[in-house]
LOSEVEX-308795 format. One record per residue: residue number from 1; residue in three letters; x, y, z of N, C-alpha, C in turn. Coordinates in Angstrom, 2 decimals. Layout:
<lumtors>
 domi roro      nX      nY      nZ     caX     caY     caZ      cX      cY      cZ
  NUM  Ala       X       Y       Z       X       Y       Z       X       Y       Z
...
</lumtors>
This chain:
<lumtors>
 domi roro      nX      nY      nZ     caX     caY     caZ      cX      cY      cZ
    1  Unk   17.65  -11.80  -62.93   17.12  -11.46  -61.63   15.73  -10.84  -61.75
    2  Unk   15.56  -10.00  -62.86   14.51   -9.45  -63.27   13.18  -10.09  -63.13
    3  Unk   13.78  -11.72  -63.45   13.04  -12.52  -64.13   11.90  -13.06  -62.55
    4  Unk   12.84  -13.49  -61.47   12.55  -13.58  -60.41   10.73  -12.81  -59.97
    5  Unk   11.33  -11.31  -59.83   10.30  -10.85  -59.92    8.68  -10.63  -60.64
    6  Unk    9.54  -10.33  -62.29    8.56  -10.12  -62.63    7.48  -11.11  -63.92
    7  Unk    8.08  -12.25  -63.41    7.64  -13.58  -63.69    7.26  -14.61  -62.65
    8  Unk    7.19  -14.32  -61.66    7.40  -14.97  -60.83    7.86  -16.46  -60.68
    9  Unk    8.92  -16.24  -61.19   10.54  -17.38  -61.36   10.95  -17.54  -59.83
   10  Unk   10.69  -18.80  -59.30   11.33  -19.08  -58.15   13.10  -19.15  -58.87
   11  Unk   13.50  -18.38  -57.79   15.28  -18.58  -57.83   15.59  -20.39  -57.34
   12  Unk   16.65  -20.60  -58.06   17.13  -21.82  -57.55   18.13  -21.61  -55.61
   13  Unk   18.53  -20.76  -55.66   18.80  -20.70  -54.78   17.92  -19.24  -53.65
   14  Unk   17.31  -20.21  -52.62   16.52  -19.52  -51.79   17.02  -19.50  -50.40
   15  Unk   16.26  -18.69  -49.52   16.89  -18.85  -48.17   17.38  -19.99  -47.48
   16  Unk   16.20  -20.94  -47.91   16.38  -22.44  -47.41   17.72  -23.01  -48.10
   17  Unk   17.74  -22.76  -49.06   18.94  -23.74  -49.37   20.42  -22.89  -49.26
   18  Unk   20.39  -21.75  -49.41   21.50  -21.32  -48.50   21.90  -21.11  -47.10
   19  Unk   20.69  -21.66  -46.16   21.10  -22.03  -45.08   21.23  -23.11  -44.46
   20  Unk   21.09  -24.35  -45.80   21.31  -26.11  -45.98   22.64  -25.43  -46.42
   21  Unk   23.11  -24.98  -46.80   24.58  -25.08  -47.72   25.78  -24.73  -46.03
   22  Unk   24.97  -23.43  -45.80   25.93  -23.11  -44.58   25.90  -24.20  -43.41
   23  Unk   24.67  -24.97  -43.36   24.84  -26.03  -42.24   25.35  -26.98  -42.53
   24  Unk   25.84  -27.03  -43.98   26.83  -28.26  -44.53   27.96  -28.04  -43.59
   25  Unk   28.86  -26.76  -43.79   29.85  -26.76  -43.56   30.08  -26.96  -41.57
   26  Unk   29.35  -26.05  -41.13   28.88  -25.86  -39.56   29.01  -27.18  -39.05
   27  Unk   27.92  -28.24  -39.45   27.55  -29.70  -38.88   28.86  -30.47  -38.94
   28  Unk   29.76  -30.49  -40.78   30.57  -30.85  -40.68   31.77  -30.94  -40.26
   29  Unk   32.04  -29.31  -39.81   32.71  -29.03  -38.85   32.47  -29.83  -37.24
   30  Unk   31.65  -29.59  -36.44   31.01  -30.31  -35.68   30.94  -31.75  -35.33
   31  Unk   30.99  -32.75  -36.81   31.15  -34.11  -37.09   33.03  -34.32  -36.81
   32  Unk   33.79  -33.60  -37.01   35.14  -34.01  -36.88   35.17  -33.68  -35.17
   33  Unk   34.59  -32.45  -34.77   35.08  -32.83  -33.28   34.53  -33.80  -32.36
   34  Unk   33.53  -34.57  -33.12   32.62  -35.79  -32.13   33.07  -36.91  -32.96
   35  Unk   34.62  -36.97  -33.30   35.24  -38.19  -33.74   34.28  -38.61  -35.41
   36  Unk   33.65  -37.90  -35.79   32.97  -38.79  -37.55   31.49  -38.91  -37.01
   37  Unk   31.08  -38.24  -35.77   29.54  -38.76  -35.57   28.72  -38.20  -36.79
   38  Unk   27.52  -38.51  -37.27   26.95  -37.98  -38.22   25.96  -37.00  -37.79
   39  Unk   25.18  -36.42  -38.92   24.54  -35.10  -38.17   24.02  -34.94  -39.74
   40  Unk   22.40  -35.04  -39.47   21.84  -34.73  -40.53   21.38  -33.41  -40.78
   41  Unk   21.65  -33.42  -42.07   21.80  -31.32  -42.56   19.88  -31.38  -42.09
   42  Unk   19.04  -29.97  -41.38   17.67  -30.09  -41.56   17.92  -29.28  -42.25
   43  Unk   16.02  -29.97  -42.79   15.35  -28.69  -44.08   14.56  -27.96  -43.34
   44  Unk   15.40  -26.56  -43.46   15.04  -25.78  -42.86   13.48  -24.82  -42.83
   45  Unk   12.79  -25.79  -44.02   11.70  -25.04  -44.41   11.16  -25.75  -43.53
   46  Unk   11.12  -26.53  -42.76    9.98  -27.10  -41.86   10.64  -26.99  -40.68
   47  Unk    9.29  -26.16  -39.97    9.48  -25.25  -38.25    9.94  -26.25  -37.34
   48  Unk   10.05  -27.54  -37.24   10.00  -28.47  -36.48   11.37  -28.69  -36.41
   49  Unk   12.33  -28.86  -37.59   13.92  -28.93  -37.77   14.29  -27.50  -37.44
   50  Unk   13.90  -26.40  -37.70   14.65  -25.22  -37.86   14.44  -25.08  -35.69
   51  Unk   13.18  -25.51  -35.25   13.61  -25.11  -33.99   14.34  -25.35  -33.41
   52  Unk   14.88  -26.73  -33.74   15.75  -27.75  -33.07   17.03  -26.72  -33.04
   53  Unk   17.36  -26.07  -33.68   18.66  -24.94  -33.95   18.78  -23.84  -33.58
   54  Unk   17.30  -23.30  -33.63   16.91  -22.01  -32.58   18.05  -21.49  -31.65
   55  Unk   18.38  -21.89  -30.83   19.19  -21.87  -29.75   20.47  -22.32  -29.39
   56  Unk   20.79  -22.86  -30.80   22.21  -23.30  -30.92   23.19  -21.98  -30.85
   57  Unk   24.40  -21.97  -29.98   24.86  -20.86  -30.20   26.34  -20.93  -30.27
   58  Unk   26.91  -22.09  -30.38   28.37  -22.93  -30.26   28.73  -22.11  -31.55
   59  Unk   29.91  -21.47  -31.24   30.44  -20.59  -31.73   32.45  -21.21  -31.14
   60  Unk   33.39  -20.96  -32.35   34.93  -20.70  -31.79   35.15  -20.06  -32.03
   61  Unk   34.41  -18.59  -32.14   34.42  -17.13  -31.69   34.71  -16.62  -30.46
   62  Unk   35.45  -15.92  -29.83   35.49  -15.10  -28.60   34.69  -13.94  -29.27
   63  Unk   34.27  -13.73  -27.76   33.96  -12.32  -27.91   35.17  -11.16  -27.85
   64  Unk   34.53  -10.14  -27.69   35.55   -8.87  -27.71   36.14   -8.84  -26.55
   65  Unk   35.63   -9.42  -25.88   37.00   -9.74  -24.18   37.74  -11.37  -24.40
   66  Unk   37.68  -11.79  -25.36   38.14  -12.82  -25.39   37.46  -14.31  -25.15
   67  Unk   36.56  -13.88  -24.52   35.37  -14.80  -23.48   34.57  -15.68  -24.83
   68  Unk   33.91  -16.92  -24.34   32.55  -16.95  -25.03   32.62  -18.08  -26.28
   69  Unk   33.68  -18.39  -26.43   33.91  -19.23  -27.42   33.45  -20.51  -26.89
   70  Unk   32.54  -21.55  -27.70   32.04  -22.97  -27.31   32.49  -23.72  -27.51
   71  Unk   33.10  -23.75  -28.70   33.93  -25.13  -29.60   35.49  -25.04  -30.29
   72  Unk   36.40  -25.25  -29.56   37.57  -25.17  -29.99   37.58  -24.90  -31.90
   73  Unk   38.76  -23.77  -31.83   39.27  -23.80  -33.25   39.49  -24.70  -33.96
   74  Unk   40.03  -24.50  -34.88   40.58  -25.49  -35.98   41.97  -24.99  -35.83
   75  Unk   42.50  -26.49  -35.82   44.47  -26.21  -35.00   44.60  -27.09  -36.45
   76  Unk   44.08  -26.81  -37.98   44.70  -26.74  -39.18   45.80  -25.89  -39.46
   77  Unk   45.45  -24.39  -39.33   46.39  -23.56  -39.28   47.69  -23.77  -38.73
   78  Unk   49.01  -23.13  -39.44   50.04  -23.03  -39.33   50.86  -24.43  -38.77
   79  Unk   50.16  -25.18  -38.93   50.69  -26.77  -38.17   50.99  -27.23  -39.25
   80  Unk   51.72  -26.69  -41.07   51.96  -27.24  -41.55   53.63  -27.97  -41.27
</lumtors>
């Protein structure tokens, strides 16, 4: 880690690609509820893809009243 700094060693893993990794899972999530549609991961280092997401806020989170959730759960659970 040291090295990072005081070499200036780019890390293999940077913001950008840990937030390509998390939109793996997100999009692909996303791709099963639009039947297999596809959905290309952006690189998030360029402002033009990352805005497109800006404002995405689809969440199957409730809030703390229960409210607010965009995109149905995953009905994986306990349906074994």
């Amino acid at each position: 880690m040291i090295d990072y700094f005081a070499h200036g060693v780019t890390p293999f893993f940077d913001v950008y690609k840990g937030v390509a990794m998390s939109a793996t899972a997100i999009l692909g999530w996303r791709s099963c509820l639009n039947h297999g549609e596809n959905f290309r991961i952006p690189d998030f280092s360029v402002e033009e893809e990352r805005a497109a997401y800006e404002n995405d806020d689809l969440t199957p989170f409730p809030d703390e009243n229960g409210e607010g959730a965009t995109l149905p759960p995953s009905t994986m659970y306990g349906k074994y």
